[in-house]
MARMIGU-349020 format. One line per 3 residues: number of its first residue (from 1); their letters; for each residue x, y, z of C-alpha. Coordinates in Angstrom, 3 decimals. Each point is the difference from the previous one (the first is absolute). Layout:
REM MARMIGU-349020
NUM = A = X,Y,Z; ...
//
This chain:
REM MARMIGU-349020
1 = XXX = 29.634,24.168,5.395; -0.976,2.768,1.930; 2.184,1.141,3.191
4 = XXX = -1.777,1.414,2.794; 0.498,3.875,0.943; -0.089,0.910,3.502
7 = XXX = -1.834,3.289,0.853; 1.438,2.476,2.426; -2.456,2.495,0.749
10 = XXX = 2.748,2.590,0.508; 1.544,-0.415,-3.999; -1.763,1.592,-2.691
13 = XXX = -2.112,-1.780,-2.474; -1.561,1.207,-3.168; -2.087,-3.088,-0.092
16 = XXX = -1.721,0.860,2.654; -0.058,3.566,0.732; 0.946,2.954,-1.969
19 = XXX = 0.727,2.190,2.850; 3.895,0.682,0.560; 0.521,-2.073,3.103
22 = XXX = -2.335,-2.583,1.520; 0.609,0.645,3.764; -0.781,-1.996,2.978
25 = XXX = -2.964,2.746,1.276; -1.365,-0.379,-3.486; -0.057,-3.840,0.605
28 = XXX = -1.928,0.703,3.503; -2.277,2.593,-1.370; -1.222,-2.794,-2.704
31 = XXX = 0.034,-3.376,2.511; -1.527,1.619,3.483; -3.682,0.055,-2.085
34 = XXX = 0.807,-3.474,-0.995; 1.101,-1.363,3.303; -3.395,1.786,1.454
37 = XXX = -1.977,-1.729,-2.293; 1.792,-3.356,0.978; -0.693,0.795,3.786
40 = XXX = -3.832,0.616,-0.820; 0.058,-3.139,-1.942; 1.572,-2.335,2.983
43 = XXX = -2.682,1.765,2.498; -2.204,-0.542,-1.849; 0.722,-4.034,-0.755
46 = XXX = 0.397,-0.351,3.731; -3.428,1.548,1.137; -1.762,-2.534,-2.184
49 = XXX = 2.252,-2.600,0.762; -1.450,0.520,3.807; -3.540,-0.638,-1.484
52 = XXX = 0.043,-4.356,0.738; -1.922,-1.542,-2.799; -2.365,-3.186,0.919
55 = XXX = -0.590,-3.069,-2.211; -3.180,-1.968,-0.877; 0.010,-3.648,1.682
58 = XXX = -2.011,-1.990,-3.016; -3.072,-2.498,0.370; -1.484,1.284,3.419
61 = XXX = -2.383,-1.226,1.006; 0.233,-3.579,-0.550; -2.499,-1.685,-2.297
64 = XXX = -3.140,-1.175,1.114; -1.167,-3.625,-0.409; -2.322,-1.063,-2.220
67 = XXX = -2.920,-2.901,0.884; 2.648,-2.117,-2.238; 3.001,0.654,2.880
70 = XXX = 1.906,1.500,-2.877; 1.326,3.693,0.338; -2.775,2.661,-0.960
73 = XXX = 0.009,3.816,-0.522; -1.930,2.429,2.790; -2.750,1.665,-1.973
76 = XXX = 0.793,3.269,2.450; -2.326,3.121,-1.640; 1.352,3.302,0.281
79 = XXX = 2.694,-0.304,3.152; -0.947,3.540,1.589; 1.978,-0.303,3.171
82 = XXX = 2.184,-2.059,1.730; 1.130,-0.135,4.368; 1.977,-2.232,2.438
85 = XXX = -1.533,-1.225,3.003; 1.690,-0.355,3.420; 0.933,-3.293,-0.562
88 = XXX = 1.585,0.810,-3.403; -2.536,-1.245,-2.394; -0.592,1.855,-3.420
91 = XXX = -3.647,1.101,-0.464; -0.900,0.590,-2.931; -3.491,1.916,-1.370
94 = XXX = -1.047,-0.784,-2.928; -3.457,0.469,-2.294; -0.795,-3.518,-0.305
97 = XXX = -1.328,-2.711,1.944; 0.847,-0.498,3.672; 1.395,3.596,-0.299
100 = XXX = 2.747,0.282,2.869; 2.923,-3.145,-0.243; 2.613,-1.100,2.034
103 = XXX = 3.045,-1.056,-0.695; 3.392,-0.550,1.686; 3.121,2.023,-1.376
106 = XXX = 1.015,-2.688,-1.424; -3.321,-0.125,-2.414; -1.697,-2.932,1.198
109 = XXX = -3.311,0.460,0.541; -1.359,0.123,3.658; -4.370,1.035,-0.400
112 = XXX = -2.456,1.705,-1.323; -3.141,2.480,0.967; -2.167,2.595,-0.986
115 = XXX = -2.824,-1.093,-2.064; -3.105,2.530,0.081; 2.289,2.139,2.118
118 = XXX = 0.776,2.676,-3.056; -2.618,1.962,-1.796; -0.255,-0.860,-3.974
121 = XXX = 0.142,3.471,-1.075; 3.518,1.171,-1.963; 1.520,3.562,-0.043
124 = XXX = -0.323,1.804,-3.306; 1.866,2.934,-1.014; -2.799,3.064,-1.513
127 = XXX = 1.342,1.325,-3.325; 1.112,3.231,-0.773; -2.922,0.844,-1.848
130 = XXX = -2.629,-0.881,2.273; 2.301,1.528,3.455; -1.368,2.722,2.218
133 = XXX = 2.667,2.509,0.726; 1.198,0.156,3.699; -2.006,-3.382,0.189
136 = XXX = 1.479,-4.023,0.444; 1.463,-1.536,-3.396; -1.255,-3.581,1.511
139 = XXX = -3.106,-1.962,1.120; -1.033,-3.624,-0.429; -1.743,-2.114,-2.065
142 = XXX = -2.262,-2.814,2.136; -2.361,-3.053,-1.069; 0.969,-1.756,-3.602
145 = XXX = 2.340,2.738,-0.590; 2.143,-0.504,3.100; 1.606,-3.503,0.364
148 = XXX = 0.564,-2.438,3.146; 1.500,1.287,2.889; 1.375,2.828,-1.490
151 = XXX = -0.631,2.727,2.627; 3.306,-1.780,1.688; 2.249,2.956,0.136
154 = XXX = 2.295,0.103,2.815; 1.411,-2.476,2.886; 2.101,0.857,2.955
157 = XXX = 0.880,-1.624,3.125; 0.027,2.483,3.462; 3.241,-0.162,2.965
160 = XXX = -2.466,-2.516,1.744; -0.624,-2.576,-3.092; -3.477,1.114,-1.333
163 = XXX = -0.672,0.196,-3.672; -1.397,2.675,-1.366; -1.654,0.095,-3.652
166 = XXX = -1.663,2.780,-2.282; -3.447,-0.816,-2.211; 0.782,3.342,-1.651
169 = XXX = -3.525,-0.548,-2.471; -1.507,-0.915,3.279; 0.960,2.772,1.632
172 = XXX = 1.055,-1.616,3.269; 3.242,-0.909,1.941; -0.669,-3.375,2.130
175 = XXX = 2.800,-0.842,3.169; 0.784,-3.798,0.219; 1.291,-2.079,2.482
178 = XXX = 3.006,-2.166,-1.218; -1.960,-3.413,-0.694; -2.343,2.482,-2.211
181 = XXX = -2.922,0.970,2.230; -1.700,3.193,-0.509; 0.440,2.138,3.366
184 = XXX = -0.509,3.499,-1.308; -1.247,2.275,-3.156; 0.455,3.307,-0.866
187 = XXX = -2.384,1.785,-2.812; -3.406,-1.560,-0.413; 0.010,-2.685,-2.613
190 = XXX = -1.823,1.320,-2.824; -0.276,3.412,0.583; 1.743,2.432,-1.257
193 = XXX = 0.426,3.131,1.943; 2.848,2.891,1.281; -0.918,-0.009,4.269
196 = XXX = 1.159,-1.929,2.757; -1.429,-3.493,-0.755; -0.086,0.529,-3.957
199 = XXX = 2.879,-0.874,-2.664; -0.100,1.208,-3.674; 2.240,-2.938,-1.719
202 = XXX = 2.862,0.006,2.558; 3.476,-1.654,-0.919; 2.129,-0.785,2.977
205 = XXX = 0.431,0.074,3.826; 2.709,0.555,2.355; 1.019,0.308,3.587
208 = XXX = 2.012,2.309,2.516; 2.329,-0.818,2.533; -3.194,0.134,2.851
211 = XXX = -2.329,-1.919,-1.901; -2.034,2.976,-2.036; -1.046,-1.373,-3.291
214 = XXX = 0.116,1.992,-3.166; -2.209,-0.524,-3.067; 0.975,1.278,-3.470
217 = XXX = -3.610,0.979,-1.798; 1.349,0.586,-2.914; -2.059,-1.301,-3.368
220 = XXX = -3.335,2.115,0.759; 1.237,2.326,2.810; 3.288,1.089,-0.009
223 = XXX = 0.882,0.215,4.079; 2.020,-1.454,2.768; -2.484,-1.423,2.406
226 = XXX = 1.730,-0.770,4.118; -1.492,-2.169,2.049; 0.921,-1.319,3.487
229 = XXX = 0.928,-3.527,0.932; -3.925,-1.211,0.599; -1.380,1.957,-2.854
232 = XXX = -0.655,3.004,1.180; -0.113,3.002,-2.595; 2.787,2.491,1.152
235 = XXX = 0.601,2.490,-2.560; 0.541,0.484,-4.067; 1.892,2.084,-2.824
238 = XXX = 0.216,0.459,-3.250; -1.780,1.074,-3.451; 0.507,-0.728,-3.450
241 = XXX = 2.307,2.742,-2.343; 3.806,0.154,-0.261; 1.232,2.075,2.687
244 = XXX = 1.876,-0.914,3.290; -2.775,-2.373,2.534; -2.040,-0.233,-3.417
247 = XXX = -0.372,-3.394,-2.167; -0.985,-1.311,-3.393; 0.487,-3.313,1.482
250 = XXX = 0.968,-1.021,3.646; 0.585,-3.670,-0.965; 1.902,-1.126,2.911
253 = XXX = 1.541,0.894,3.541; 2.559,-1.334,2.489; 0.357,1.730,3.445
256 = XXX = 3.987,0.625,1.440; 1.064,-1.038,3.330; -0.697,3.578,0.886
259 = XXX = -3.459,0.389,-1.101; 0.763,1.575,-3.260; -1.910,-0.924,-2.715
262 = XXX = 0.861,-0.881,-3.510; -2.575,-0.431,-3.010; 0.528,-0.248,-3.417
265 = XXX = -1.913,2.412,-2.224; -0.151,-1.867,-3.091; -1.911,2.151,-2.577
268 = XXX = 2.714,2.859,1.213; 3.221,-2.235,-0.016; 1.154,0.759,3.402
271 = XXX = -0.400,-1.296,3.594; -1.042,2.263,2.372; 1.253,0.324,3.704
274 = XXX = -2.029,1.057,2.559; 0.236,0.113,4.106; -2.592,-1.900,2.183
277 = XXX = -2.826,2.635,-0.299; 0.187,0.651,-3.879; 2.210,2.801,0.191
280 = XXX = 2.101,0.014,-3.209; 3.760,-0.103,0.462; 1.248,-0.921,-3.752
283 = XXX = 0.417,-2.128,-2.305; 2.320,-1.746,-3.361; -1.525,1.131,-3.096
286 = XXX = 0.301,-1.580,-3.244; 0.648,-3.421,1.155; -2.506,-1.207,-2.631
289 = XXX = -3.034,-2.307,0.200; 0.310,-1.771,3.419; -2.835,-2.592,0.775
292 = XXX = 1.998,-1.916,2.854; 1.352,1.645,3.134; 1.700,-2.758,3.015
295 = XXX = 1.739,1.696,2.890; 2.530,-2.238,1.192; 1.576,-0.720,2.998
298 = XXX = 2.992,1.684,-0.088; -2.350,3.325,-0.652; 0.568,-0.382,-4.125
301 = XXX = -2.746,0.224,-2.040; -0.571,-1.549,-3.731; -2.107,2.153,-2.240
304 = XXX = -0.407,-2.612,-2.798; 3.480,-0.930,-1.099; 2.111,2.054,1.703
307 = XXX = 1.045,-0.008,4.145; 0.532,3.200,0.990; 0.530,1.425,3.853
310 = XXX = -1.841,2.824,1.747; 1.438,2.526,-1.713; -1.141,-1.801,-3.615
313 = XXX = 3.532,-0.436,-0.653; 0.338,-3.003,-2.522; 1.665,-3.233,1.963
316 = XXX = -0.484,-3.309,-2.404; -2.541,-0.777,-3.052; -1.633,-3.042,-1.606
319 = XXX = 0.790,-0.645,-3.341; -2.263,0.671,-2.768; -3.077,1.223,2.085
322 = XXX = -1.964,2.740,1.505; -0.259,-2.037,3.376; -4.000,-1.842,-1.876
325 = XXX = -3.229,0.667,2.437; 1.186,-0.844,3.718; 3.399,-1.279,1.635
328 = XXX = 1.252,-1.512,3.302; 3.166,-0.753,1.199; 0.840,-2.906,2.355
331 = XXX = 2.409,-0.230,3.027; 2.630,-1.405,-2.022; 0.045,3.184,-2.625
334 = XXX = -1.882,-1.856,-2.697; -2.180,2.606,-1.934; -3.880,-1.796,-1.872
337 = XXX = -1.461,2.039,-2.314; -3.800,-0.430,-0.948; -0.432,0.636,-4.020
340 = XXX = -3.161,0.258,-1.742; 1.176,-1.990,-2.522; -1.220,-2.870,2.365
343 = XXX = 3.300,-1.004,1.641; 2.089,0.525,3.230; 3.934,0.636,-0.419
346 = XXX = 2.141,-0.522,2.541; 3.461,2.267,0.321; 3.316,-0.478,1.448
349 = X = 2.961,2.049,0.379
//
């Protein structure tokens, strides 16, 4: 049986240092790096331990009813987008029949609306081979190529309870009232154009703090498009390229209770920050491919799968995801995300 030696760091020990004496500066000189290296480690533990993860609430919504009465699946197509009206209620677009839902938080089902509302046409990405430099990577596909109600692109709900959706392929931006009637449009359905009353495949929309509305025309053109409340063209910015108020992509946009503008710039992995009249103040780079953007209303902002605040400081993140192809947030912090995939997943912290 062994017996344990105690080390004093002010004895001597050939078995562990050849050098005549073994003195207590010696002993700093050799733990100070370590104890730095301990303090960096702690830090750093405790800034991501400030980053508040969220976890996935299972089998929302809940399942439809078949002509039996016995549970049933939704046959959603691709979920592009997803928003909460003023009276709570999830609505959720979708590329399928009776394109815009309703449900309750809870999941159960509420209505339905939208058919012939949505062009047929589908976004297409343009290979590399057949691209024109300084030119769009994107256009659309329409008639048997496209598929049912797939221009459905974006929906969001305005301070007063209107919802607004995006036919990107149709190149148009209609304003609803809440029980779904069509009050306004921006763009002219079916024509694509860059000017006042034209769209080239927009993506999203978004309003300030008085009302302006701002489209992001983003597939075709590549431009931030302000309107005021009534429709009235008021001003625009942008181009496509890399550099600062340039976009590959300006996919979608929230507006700050300032006026400030944020929209994601997905082809260049950033979001982009810009004041009320386009000027460029910055932005977060290398946040990679963002296709959702929700300002919420404590003035935090989800690109994808990660909250962030004004500064793009990272605040809380979803597990698993890049935040899918639209997000809301209701009163009671519950985060929906719209996925492709064809489903909606609901978040809580």
């Amino acid at each position: 049986m062994t017996s344990e030696r105690r080390w004093d760091p002010n004895v001597a020990s050939p078995n562990l240092i050849s050098a005549p004496s073994f003195t207590a500066m010696t002993l700093q000189r050799w733990i100070s790096p370590l104890l730095c290296c301990v303090l960096v480690l702690v830090v750093g533990r405790q800034a991501s331990a400030q980053v508040v993860d969220y976890t996935e609430v299972p089998d929302w919504p809940n399942p439809a009813t078949s002509a039996a009465g016995t549970p049933a699946a939704w046959n959603f197509g691709q979920v592009a987008a997803v928003a909460t009206s003023t009276n709570g209620y999830i609505l959720v677009l979708h590329r399928g029949a009776q394109p815009i839902m309703s449900f309750d938080n809870g999941g159960r089902f509420v209505r339905a609306w939208g058919d012939g509302l949505f062009s047929n046409g589908k976004i297409m990405i343009i290979g590399p081979a057949d691209r024109v430099p300084g030119q769009s990577g994107y256009s659309a596909v329409y008639g048997a190529a496209g598929c049912h109600a797939c221009g459905a692109h974006s929906v969001r709900v305005d301070p007063d309870g209107n919802i607004w959706v995006v036919d990107a392929p149709g190149h148009v931006v209609y304003k609803m009232s809440p029980q779904g009637r069509v009050l306004m449009e921006l763009g002219s359905k079916g024509v694509a154009g860059m000017s006042r009353n034209t769209f080239n495949l927009p993506t999203d929309v978004a309003f300030g703090p008085n009302g302006e509305v701002y489209v992001s025309d983003g597939y075709g053109n590549a431009r931030v498009v302000k309107y005021t409340a009534d429709g009235q063209y008021t001003l625009e910015w942008g181009h496509r390229g890399t550099g600062p108020g340039e976009f590959g992509l300006p996919h979608n946009l929230v507006v700050d209770a300032e006026g400030r503008v944020y929209v994601t710039d997905r082809d260049n992995r950033r979001v982009q920050v810009f004041a009320p009249d386009g000027e460029y103040l910055t932005e977060w780079p290398d946040i990679g491919v963002v296709s959702a953007l929700f300002m919420t209303e404590e003035q935090q902002i989800w690109t994808g799968g990660t909250l962030r605040n004004l500064e793009g400081v990272a605040l809380a993140r979803l597990p698993g995801g890049n935040g899918g192809h639209g997000m809301t947030v209701t009163d009671a912090g519950e985060v929906f995300v719209a996925q492709l995939a064809g489903r909606v997943q609901k978040f809580v912290e």
